[in-house]
KOLLOLO-926566 format. One record per residue (C-alpha): residue number from 1; residue in one letter; x, y negated, z. Coordinates in Angstrom, 1 decimal, m for minus. Example, Ala and Ser with C-alpha at 12.3 -4.5 7.8 and 13.67 -1.06 7.14 Angstrom:
2
<fido><i>1</i><aa>A</aa><east>12.3</east><north>4.5</north><up>7.8</up></fido>
<fido><i>2</i><aa>S</aa><east>13.7</east><north>1.1</north><up>7.1</up></fido>
END
This chain:
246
<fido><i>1</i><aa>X</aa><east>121.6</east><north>m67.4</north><up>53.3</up></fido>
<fido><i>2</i><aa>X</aa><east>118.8</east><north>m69.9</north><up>53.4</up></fido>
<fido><i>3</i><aa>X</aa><east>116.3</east><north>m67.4</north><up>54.7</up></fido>
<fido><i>4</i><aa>X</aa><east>119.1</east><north>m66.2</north><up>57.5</up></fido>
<fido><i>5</i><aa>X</aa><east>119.8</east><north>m70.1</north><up>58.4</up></fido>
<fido><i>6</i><aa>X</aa><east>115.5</east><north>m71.1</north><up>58.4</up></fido>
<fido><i>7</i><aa>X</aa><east>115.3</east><north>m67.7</north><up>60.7</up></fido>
<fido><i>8</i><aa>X</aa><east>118.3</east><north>m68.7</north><up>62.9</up></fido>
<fido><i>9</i><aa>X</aa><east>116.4</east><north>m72.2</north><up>63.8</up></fido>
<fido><i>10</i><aa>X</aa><east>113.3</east><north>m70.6</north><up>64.4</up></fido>
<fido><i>11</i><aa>X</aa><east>114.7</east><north>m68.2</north><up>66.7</up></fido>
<fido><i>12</i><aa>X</aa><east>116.4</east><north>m70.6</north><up>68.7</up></fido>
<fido><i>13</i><aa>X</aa><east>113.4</east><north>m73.0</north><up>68.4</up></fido>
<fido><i>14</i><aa>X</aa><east>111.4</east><north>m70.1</north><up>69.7</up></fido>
<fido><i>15</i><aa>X</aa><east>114.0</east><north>m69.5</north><up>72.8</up></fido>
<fido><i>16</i><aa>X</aa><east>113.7</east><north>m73.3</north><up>73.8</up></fido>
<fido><i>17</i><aa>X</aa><east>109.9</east><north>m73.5</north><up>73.8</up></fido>
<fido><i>18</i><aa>X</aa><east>109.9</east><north>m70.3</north><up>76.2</up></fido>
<fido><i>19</i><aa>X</aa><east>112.8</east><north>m71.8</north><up>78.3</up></fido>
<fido><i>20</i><aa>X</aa><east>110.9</east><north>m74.8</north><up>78.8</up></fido>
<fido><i>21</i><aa>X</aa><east>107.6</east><north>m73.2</north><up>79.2</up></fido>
<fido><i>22</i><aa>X</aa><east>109.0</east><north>m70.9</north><up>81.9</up></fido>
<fido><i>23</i><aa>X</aa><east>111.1</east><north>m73.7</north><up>83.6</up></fido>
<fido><i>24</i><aa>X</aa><east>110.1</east><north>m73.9</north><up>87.4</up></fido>
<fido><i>25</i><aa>X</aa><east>109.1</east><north>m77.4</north><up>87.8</up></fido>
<fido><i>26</i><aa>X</aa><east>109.7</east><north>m78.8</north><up>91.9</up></fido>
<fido><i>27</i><aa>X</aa><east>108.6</east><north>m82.4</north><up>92.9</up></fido>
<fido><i>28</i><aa>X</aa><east>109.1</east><north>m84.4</north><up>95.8</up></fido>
<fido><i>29</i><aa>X</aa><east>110.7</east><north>m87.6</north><up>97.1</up></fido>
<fido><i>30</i><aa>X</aa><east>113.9</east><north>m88.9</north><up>97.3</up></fido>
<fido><i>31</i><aa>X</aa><east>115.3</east><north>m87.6</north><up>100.7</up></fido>
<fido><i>32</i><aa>X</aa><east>115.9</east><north>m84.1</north><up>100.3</up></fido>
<fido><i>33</i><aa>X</aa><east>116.6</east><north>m84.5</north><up>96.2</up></fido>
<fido><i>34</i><aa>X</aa><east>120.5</east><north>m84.0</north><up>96.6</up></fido>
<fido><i>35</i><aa>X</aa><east>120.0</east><north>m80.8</north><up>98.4</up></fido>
<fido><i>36</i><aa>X</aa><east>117.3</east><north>m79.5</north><up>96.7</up></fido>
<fido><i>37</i><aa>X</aa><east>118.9</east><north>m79.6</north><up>93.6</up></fido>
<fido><i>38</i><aa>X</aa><east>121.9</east><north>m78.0</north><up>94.5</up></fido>
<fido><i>39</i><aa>X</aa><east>118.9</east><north>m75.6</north><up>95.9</up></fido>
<fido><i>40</i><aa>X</aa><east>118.1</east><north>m75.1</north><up>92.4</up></fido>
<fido><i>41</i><aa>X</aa><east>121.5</east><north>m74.4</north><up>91.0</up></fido>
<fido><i>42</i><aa>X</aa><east>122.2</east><north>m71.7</north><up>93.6</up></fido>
<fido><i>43</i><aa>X</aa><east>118.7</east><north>m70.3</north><up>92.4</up></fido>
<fido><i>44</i><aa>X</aa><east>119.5</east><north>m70.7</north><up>88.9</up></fido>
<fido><i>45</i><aa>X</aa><east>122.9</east><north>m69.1</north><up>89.0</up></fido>
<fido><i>46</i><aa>X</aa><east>121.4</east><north>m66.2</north><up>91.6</up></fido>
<fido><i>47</i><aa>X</aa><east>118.1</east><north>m65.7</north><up>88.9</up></fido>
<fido><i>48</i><aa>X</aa><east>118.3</east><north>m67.2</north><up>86.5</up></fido>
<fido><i>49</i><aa>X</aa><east>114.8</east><north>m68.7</north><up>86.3</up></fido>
<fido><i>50</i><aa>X</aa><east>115.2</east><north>m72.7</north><up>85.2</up></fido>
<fido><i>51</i><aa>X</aa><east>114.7</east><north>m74.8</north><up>87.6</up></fido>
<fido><i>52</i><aa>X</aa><east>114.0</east><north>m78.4</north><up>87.2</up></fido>
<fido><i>53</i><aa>X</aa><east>113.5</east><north>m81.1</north><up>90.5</up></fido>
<fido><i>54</i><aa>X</aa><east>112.3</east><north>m84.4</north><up>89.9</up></fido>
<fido><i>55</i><aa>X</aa><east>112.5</east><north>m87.0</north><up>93.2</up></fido>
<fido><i>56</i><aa>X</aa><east>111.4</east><north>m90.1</north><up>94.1</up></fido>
<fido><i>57</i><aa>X</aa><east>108.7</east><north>m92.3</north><up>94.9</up></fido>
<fido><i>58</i><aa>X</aa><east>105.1</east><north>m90.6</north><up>94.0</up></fido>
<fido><i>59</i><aa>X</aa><east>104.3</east><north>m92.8</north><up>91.8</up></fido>
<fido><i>60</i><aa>X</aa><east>107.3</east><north>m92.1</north><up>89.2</up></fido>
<fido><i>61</i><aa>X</aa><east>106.4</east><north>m88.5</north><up>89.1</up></fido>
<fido><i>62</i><aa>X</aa><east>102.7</east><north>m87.7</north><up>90.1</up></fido>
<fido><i>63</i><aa>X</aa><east>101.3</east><north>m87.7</north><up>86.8</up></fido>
<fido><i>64</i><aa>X</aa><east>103.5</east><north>m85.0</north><up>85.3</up></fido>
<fido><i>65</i><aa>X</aa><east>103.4</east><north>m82.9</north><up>88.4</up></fido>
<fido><i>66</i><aa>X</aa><east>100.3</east><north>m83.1</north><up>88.0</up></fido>
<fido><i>67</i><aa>X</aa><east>100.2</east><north>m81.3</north><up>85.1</up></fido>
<fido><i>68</i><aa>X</aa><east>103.2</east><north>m78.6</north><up>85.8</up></fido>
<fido><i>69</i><aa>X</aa><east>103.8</east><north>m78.8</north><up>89.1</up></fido>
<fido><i>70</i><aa>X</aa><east>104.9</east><north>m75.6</north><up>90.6</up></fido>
<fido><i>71</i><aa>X</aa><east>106.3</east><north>m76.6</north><up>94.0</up></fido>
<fido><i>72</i><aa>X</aa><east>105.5</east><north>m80.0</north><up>95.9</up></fido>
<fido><i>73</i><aa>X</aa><east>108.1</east><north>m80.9</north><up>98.7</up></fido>
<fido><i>74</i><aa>X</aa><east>108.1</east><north>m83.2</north><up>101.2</up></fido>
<fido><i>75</i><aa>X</aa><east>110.4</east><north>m85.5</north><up>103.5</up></fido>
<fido><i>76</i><aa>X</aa><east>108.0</east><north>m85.1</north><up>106.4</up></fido>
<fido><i>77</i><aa>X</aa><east>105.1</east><north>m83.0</north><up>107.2</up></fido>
<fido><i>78</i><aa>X</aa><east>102.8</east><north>m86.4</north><up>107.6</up></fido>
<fido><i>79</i><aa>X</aa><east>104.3</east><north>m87.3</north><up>103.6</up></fido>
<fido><i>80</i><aa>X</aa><east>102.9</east><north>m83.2</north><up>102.8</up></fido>
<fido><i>81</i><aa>X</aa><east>99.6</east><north>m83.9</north><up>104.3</up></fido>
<fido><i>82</i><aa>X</aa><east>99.2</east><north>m86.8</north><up>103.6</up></fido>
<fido><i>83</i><aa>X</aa><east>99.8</east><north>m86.0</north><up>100.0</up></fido>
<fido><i>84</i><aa>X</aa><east>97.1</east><north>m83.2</north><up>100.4</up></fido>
<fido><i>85</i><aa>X</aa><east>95.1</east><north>m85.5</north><up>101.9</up></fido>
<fido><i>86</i><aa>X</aa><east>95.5</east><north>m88.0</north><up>99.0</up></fido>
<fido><i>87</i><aa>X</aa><east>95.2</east><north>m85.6</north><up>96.0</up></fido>
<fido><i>88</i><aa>X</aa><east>92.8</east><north>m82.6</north><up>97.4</up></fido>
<fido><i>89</i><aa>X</aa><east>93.2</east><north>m79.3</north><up>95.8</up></fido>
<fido><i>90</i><aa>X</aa><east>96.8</east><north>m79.9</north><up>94.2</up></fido>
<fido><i>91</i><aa>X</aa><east>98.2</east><north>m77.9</north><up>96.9</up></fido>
<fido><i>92</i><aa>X</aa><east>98.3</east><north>m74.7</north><up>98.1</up></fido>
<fido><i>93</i><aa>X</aa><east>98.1</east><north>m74.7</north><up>101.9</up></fido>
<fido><i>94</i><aa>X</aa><east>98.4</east><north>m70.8</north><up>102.8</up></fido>
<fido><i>95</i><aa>X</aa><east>101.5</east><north>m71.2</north><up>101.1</up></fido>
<fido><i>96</i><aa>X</aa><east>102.8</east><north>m74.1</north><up>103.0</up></fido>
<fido><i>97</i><aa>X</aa><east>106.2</east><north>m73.4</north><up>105.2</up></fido>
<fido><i>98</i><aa>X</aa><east>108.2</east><north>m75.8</north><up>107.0</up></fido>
<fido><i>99</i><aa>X</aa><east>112.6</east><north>m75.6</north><up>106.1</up></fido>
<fido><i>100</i><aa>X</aa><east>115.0</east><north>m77.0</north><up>107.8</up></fido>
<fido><i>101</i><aa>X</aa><east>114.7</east><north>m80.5</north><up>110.4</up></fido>
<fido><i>102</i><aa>X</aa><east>117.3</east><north>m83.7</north><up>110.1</up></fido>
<fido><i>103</i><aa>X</aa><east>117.7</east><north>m86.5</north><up>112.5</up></fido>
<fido><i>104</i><aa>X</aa><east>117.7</east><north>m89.7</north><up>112.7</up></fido>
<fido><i>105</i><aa>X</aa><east>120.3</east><north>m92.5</north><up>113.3</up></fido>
<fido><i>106</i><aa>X</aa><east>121.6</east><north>m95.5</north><up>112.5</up></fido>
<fido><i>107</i><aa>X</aa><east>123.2</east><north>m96.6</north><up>109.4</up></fido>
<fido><i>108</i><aa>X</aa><east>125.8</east><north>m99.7</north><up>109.5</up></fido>
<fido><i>109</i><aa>X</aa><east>128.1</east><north>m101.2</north><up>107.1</up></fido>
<fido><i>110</i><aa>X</aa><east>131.6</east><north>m99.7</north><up>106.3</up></fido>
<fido><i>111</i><aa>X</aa><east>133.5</east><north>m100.5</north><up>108.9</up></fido>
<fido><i>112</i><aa>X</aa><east>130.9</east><north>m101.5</north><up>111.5</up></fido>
<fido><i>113</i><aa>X</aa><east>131.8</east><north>m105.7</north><up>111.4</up></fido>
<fido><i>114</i><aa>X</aa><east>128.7</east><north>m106.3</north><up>114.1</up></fido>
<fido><i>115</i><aa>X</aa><east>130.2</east><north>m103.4</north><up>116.0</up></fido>
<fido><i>116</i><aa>X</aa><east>127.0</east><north>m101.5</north><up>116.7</up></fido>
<fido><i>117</i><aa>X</aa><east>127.6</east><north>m98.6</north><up>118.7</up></fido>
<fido><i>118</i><aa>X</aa><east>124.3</east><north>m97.7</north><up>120.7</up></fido>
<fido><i>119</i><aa>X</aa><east>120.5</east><north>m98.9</north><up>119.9</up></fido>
<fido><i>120</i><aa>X</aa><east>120.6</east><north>m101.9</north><up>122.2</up></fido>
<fido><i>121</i><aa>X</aa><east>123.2</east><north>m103.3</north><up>120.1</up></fido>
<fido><i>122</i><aa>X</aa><east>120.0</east><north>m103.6</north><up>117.8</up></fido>
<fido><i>123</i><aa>X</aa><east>118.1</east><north>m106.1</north><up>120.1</up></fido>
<fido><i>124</i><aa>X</aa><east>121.0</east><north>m108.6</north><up>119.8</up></fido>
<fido><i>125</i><aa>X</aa><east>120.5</east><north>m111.7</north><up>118.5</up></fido>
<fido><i>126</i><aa>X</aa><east>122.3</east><north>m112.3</north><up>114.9</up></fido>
<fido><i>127</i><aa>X</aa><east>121.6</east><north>m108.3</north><up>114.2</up></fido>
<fido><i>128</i><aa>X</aa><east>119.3</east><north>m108.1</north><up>111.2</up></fido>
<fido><i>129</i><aa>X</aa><east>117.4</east><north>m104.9</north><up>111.0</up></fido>
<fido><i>130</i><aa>X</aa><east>116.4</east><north>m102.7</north><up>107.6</up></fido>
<fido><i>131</i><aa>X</aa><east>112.9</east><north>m101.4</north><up>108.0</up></fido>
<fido><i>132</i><aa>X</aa><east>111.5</east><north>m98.6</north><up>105.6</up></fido>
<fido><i>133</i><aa>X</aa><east>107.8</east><north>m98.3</north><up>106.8</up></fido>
<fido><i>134</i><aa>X</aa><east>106.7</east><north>m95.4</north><up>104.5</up></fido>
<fido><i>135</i><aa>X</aa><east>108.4</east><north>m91.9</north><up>102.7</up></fido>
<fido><i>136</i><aa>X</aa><east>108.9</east><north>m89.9</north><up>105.9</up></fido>
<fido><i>137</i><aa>X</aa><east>110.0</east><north>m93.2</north><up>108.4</up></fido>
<fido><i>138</i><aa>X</aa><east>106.7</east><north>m94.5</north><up>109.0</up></fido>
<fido><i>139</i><aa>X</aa><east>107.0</east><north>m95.4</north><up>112.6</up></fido>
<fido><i>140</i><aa>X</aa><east>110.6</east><north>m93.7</north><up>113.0</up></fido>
<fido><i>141</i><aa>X</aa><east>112.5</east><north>m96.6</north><up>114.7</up></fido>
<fido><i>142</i><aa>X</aa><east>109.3</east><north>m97.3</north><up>117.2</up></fido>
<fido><i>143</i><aa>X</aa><east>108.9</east><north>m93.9</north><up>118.2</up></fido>
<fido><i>144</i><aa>X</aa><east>113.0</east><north>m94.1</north><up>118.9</up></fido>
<fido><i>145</i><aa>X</aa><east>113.4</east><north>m97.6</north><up>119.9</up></fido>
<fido><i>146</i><aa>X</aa><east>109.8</east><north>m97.7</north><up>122.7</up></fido>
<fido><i>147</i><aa>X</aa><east>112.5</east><north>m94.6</north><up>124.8</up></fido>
<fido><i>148</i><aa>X</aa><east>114.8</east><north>m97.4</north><up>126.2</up></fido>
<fido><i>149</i><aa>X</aa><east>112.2</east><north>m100.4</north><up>126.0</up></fido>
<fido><i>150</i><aa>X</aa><east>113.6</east><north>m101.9</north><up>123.1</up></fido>
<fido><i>151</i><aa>X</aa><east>110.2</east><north>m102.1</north><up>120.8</up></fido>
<fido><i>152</i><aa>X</aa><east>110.1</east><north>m105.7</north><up>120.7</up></fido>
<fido><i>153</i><aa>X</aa><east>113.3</east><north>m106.6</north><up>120.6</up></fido>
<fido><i>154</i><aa>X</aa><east>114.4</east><north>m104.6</north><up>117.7</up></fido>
<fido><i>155</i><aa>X</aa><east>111.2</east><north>m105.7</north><up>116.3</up></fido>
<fido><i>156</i><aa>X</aa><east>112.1</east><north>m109.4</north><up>116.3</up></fido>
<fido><i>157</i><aa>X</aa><east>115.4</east><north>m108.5</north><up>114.3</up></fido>
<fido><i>158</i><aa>X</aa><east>113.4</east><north>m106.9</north><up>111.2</up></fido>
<fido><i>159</i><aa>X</aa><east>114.5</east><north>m108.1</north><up>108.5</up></fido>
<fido><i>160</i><aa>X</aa><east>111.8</east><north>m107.2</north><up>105.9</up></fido>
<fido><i>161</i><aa>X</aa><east>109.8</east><north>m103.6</north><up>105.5</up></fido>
<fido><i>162</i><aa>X</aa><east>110.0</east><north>m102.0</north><up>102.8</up></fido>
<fido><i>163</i><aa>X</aa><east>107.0</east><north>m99.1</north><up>101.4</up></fido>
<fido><i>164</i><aa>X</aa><east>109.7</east><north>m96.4</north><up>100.1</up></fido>
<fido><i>165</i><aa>X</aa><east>113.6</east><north>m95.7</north><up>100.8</up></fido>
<fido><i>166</i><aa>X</aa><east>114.3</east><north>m96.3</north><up>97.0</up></fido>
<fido><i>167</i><aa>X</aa><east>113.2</east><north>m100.2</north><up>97.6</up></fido>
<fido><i>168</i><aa>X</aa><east>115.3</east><north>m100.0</north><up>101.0</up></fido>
<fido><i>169</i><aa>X</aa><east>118.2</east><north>m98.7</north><up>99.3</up></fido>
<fido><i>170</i><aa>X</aa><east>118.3</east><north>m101.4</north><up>96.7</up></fido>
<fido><i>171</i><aa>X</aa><east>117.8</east><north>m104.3</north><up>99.1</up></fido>
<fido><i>172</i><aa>X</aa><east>120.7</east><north>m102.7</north><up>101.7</up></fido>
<fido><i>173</i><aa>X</aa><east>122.9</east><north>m103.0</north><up>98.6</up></fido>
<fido><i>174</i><aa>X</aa><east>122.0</east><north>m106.6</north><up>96.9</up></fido>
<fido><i>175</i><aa>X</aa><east>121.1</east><north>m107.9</north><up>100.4</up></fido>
<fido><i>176</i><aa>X</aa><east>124.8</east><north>m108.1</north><up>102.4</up></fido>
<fido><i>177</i><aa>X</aa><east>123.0</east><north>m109.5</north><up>105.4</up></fido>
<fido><i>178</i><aa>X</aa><east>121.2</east><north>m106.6</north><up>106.6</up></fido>
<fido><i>179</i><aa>X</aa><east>123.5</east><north>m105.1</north><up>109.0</up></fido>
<fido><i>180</i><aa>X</aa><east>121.7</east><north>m102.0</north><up>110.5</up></fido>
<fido><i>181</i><aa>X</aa><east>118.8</east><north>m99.4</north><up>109.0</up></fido>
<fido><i>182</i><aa>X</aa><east>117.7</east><north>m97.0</north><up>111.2</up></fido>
<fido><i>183</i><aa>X</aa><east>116.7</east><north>m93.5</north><up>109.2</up></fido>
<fido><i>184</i><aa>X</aa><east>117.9</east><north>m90.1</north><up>108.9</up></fido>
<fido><i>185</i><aa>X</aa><east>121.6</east><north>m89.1</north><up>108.9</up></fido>
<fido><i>186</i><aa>X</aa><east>121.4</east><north>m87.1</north><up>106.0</up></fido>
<fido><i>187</i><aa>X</aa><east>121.0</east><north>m90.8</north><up>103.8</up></fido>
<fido><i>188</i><aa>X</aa><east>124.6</east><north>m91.4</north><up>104.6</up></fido>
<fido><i>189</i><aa>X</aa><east>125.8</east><north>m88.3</north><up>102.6</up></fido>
<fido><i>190</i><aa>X</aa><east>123.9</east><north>m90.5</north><up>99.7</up></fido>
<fido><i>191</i><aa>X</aa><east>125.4</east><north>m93.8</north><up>100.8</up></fido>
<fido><i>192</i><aa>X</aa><east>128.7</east><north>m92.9</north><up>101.9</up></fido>
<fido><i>193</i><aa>X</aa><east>130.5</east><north>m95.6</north><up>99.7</up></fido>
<fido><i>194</i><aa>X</aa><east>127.7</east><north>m98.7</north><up>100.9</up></fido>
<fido><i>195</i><aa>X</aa><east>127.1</east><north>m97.2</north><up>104.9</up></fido>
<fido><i>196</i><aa>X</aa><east>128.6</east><north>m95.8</north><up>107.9</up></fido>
<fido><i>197</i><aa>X</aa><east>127.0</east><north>m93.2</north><up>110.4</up></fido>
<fido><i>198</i><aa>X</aa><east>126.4</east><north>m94.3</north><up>114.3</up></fido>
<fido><i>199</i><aa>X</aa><east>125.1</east><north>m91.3</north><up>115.9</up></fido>
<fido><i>200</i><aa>X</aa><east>121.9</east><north>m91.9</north><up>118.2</up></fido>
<fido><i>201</i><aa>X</aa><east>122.5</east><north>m89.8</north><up>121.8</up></fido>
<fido><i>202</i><aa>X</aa><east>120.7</east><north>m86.3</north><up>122.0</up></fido>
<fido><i>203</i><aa>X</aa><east>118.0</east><north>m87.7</north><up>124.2</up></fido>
<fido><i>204</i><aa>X</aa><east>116.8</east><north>m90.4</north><up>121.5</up></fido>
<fido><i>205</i><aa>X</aa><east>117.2</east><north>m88.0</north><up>118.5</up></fido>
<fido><i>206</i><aa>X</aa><east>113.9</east><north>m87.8</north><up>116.5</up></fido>
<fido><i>207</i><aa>X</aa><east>114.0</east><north>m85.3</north><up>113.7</up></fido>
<fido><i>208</i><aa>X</aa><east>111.4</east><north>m84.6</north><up>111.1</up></fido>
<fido><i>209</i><aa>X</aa><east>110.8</east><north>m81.8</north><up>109.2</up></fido>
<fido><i>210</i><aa>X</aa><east>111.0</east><north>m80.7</north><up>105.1</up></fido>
<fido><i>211</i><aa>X</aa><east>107.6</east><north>m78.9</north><up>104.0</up></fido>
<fido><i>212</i><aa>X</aa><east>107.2</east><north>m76.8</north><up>100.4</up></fido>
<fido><i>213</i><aa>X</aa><east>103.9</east><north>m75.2</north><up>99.3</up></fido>
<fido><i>214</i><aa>X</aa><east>103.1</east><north>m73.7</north><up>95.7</up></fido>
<fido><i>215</i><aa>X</aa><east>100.4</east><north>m76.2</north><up>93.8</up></fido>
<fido><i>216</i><aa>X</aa><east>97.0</east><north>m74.6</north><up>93.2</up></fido>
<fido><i>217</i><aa>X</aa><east>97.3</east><north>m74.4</north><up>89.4</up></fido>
<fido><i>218</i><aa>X</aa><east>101.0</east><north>m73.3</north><up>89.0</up></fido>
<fido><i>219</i><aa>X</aa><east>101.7</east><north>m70.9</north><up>86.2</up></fido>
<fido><i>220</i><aa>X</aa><east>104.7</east><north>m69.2</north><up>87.2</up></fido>
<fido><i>221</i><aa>X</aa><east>103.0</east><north>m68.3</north><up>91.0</up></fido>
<fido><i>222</i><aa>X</aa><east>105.4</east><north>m65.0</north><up>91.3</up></fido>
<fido><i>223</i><aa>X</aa><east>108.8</east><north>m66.7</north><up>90.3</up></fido>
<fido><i>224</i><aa>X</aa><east>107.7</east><north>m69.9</north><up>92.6</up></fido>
<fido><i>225</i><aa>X</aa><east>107.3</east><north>m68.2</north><up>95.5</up></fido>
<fido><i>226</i><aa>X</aa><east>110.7</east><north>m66.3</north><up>94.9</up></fido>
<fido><i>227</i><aa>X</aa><east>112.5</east><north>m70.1</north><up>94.9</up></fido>
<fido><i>228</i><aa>X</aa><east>110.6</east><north>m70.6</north><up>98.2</up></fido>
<fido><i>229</i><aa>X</aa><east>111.6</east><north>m67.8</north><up>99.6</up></fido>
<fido><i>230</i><aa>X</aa><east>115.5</east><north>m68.4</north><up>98.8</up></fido>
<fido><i>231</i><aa>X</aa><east>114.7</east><north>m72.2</north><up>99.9</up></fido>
<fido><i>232</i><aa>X</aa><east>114.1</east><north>m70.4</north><up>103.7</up></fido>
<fido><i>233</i><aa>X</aa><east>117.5</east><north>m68.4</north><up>103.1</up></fido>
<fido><i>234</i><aa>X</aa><east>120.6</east><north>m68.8</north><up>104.6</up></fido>
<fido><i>235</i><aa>X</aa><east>122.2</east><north>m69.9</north><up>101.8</up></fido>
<fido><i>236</i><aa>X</aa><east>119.9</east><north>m72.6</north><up>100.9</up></fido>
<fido><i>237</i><aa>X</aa><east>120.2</east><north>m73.6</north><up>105.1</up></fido>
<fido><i>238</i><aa>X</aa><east>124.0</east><north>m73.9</north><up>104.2</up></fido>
<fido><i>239</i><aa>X</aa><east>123.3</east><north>m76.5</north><up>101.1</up></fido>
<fido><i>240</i><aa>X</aa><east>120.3</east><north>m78.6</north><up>103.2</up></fido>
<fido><i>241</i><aa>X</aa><east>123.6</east><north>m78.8</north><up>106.2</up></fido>
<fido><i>242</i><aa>X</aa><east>126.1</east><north>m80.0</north><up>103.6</up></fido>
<fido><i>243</i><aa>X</aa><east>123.1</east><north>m82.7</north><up>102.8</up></fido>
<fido><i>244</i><aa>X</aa><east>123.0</east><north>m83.9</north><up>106.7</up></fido>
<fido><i>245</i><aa>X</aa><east>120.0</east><north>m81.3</north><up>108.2</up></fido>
<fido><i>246</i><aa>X</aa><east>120.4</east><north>m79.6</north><up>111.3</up></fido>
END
């Protein structure tokens, strides 16, 4: 009995280590977490090849996806090469495909109490402005904003700038008084208890895109490039559009 107990454990000690050695490990940053994870469970139940996604600034996870990294993601194609830029060789760039786009817009408090409707409404005085000047919206609401003039008067209405969404996040929910964020849509299927969604018109829409690429040193190349491929699927389309892409 205690030879048949002592082999049990070592068998399922044996099944863990492969699980986790074979595990598919996907990084990236916070933006398109939600839908790539629900990505991953489609994959999962489809395969059955683990899949783990870790999100969030760079910092948090670069180390470890540094050492099993099989997929690096990112929120825009600057924050992609930028990345490769940053950490040469990590990627592989032959194997570097662009998704699906989102837009932006503006994000207001539940229930819209400064009654912001268009992005001149953002120029008004006693309108204070959320500004996240890094992780795929460096530059988002000047490119927008300089189409109808409004550069410096949106400008004047910044509250604070902030490096990373995570950071803007938690100031848009300790900080009541900051009454308009301009980013991408898809944040309010995040923030849906702490925002509300104000639609920019077609001609000011600026939408950037979701780049994947394999790392150079993955070891699980064949089964990484099969999540890849079912990221560019219709199915996975149908999860990144519940998430608030095009």
């Amino acid at each position: 009995m205690k030879l048949l107990i002592t082999t049990i454990i070592v068998l399922k000690a044996i099944v863990s280590f492969g699980q986790t050695k074979d595990t598919l490990h996907i990084y990236g940053p916070g933006g398109p977490l939600s839908a790539m994870q629900d990505c991953a469970k489609a994959f999962i139940a489809k395969t059955g090849i683990p899949v783990k996604v870790t999100g969030g600034p760079e910092p948090k996870w670069l180390s470890q996806a540094q050492k099993n990294g099989d997929v690096i993601y990112g929120g825009a194609e600057y924050m992609l090469t930028q990345f490769m830029q940053t950490h040469p060789g990590m990627v592989d760039a032959v194997t570097r495909v662009e998704l699906f786009k989102r837009r932006a817009a503006i994000l207001v408090r539940p229930g819209n109490p400064k009654h912001i409707m268009a992005l001149k409404d953002l120029a008004k005085t006693g309108v204070k402005v959320l500004d996240v000047n890094g992780a795929g919206q460096l530059g988002l609401w000047e490119d927008i904003a300089g189409k109808e003039n409004l550069i410096g008067g949106i400008q004047k209405n910044v509250g604070d700038s902030f490096a990373n969404t995570a950071l803007g996040i938690d100031a848009w929910k300790k900080d009541q008084s900051y009454d308009a964020w301009i980013t991408y849509a898809s944040w309010h299927e995040n923030l849906k208890d702490v925002t509300q969604l104000v639609e920019l018109p077609l001609p000011l829409r600026l939408y950037r895109g979701t780049p994947v690429a394999l790392t150079s040193n993955t070891k699980h190349a064949a089964q990484a490039k099969q999540f890849i491929q079912f990221l560019q699927s219709a199915d996975a389309h149908a999860i990144f559009k519940k998430w608030g892409w095009e």
